[in-house]
C-alpha angles and dihedrals in degrees: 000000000000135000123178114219103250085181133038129210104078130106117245091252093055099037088062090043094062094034100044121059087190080068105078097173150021089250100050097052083058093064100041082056092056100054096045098256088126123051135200105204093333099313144097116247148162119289089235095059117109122238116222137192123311088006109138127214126211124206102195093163163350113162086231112129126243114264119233134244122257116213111218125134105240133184116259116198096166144025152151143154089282103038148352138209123214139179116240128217120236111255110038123091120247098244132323137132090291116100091237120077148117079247096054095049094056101088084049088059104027141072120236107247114245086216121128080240106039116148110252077233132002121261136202113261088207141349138257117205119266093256099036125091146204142046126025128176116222135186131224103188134037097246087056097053091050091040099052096036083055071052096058094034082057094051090230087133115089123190133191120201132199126223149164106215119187112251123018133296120190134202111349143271155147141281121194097178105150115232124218090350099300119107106270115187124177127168113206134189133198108239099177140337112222114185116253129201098209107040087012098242140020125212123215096210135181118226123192108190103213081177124041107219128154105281095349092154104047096039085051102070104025072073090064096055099264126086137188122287106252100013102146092185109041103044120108099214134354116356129222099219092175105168100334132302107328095213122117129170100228113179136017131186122182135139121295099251091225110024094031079219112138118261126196130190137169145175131201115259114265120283098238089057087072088032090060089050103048094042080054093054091055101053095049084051098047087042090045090043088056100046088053089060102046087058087044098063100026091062090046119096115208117243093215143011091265097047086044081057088051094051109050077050088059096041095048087056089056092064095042126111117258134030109314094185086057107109084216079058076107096155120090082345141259142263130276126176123218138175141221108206120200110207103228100272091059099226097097137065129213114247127184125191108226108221089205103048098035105224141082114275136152110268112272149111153159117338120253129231083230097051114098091227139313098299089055086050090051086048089052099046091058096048086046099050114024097021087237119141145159084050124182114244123225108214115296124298115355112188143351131208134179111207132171113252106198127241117268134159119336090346132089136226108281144148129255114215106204133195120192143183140220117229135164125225126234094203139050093209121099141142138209108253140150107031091340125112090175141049125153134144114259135207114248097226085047094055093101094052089078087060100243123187128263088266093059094040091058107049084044080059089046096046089047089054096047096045 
């Protein structure tokens, strides 16, 4: 195999290094030098000697055996008949003496180069860590690969990474701590803050390397106090592995290695990065809605012994573990929100006939991951079903109840514990909507005439004492 020298200042040894990918160091092109398995010109020479324009360079030889492919369908953002530039999975090392690796995969995803020097297979220019994803430029002739590592000793390649780090770092910055005693130099930059129930808050964060130690990034800003989701090794504490090590290099811009002309190319941040924050949201709103309830009903006095049965139920659901707001919350049940709407006057009370059940009941329902907490729910129900908003309300929450619900389908038999609420309406005018074929006002003293169950009956007496 031949390769003719595009670019003149390296040594012989670390030219074939970076020409050759049967020439896995620095060594052991040494000794294959030395025993005439690599040729300058057709000749065999020093390792110290340079190499210079137009030279070419002969690998005859080095009783290493041929790797091979793995076949793993990888991502290709860029290619031509010179480079290419791919994006690597987490989890697989660059390149090594093990099958699987980004390296090896590179024959299964790329085309051979028609050009005079083009590497028996491509090789990776530089590495990303194991655990580490994302974009990774490759070389498919010898010329590329000496061309675009000059790029990286020059330092004419910028990355930008991508990462979610634990607490929150604000504005942006640099750290030029040096790392196992050589110059190290990041910049860094806060893209958003997302609350967090377990470190309080977690950073999505840019990180641009100027340097390329082992482990710069990641060392970097563990030193300020905020590593990277998911970094095993460089956590002080407990770590939050969540789903792996949330750190991608997302873009990369550097010199063509033929043309000079600058090439950019990114990548969106990983999936799971917005998955983890979102899956974070929920959970501080799911936490902050039950706290609010359990405010909520600690700070409400029954109106009678059954309510004050009602209540210790309600308030024993709200301690206990789960999600008591999921509809599949099944033991001992889960939480609804209904309301009670008074028309203006005060003297009526909304009533909606539920198509599916049936039967006359006050607007209501299951509580939504969206909604804030109950009383938001209880908000929504009455908009969806009766059209009625900007309602009035009526002190905080008004009544609780804990009914059966029967068994059907795939659910078992369980209890909703419902809190509800008392507004007044300042309009006359609604309207049956969502799953409703009915809505009128109702006197309060006639509510019984549409044969409403004991829960409804109760809160119409209490709301006939208080007035």
């Amino acid at each position: 195999m031949k390769v003719t020298v595009t670019e003149e200042g390296l040594r012989f040894d670390a030219f074939c290094l970076q020409a050759f990918e049967a020439i896995p160091s620095k060594a052991f092109a040494k000794k294959a030098i030395k025993r005439g398995a690599l040729l300058l010109n057709g000749v065999s020479v020093e390792s110290a000697r340079f190499v210079r324009l137009g030279d070419v360079v002969e690998l005859v030889g080095t009783g290493r055996r041929p790797a091979a492919t793995y076949e793993r369908e990888l991502t290709v953002l860029f290619e031509d008949e010179h480079m290419a530039v791919v994006d690597k999975p987490a989890g697989i090392p660059t390149n090594g003496v093990k099958h699987r690796t980004l390296e090896h995969a590179l024959p299964h995803n790329l085309e051979r180069s028609t050009l005079p020097d083009a590497l028996e297979r491509p090789r990776t220019v530089h590495r990303l860590d194991y655990q580490t994803q994302g974009l990774v430029l490759c070389a498919k002739t010898g010329s590329a690969h000496v061309a675009l590592g000059r790029a990286f000793e020059e330092r004419r390649v910028h990355k930008r990474y991508r990462a979610l780090v634990t607490g929150r770092l604000e504005g942006s910055g640099e750290v030029t701590t040096e790392l196992d005693g050589r110059e190290a130099h990041t910049r860094w930059a806060a893209v958003a803050h997302t609350p967090s129930l377990t470190p309080g808050w977690v950073t999505t964060v840019d990180l641009w390397p100027l340097t390329g130690r082992t482990h710069q990034l990641r060392r970097h800003v563990a030193e300020l106090g905020h590593p990277v989701l998911g970094d095993t090794v460089h956590t002080r504490g407990k770590c939050l592995r969540h789903n792996g090590l949330h750190l991608a290099s997302v873009e990369v811009r550097f010199p063509h290695p033929v043309t000079q002309e600058e090439v950019r190319v990114q990548r969106d941040e990983p999936a799971k990065f917005e998955s983890h924050r979102s899956r974070e949201i929920r959970r501080v709103a799911r936490r902050q809605r039950l706290l609010r309830t359990r405010e909520m009903l600690a700070a409400h006095t029954a109106h009678d012994a059954l309510e004050g049965e009602h209540l210790a139920r309600c308030r024993l659901l709200a301690e206990v573990p789960g999600d008591p707001f999921a509809r599949d919350h099944f033991e001992p049940g889960h939480f609804t929100a209904s309301t009670f709407v008074l028309s203006p006057s005060g003297d009526e009370l909304l009533m909606i006939f539920h198509v599916k059940l049936q039967r006359w009941l006050q607007p209501g329902g299951h509580i939504d991951p969206a909604d804030a907490d109950a009383l938001a729910a209880a908000r929504r129900e009455v908009a969806e079903e009766a059209g009625l908003t900007d309602l009035e309300l009526v002190g905080g929450l008004f009544d609780v109840d804990v009914h059966v619900i029967p068994a059907r389908k795939s659910e078992p038999e369980h209890a909703h514990h419902d809190v509800r609420f008392l507004f007044r309406s300042p309009t006359r005018e609604i309207a049956a909507l969502d799953g409703v074929s009915d809505a009128r006002w109702v006197p309060l003293d006639r509510v019984a005439e549409l044969e409403t169950d004991e829960s409804i009956q109760r809160v119409v007496r209490k709301l006939l004492q208080t007035g």
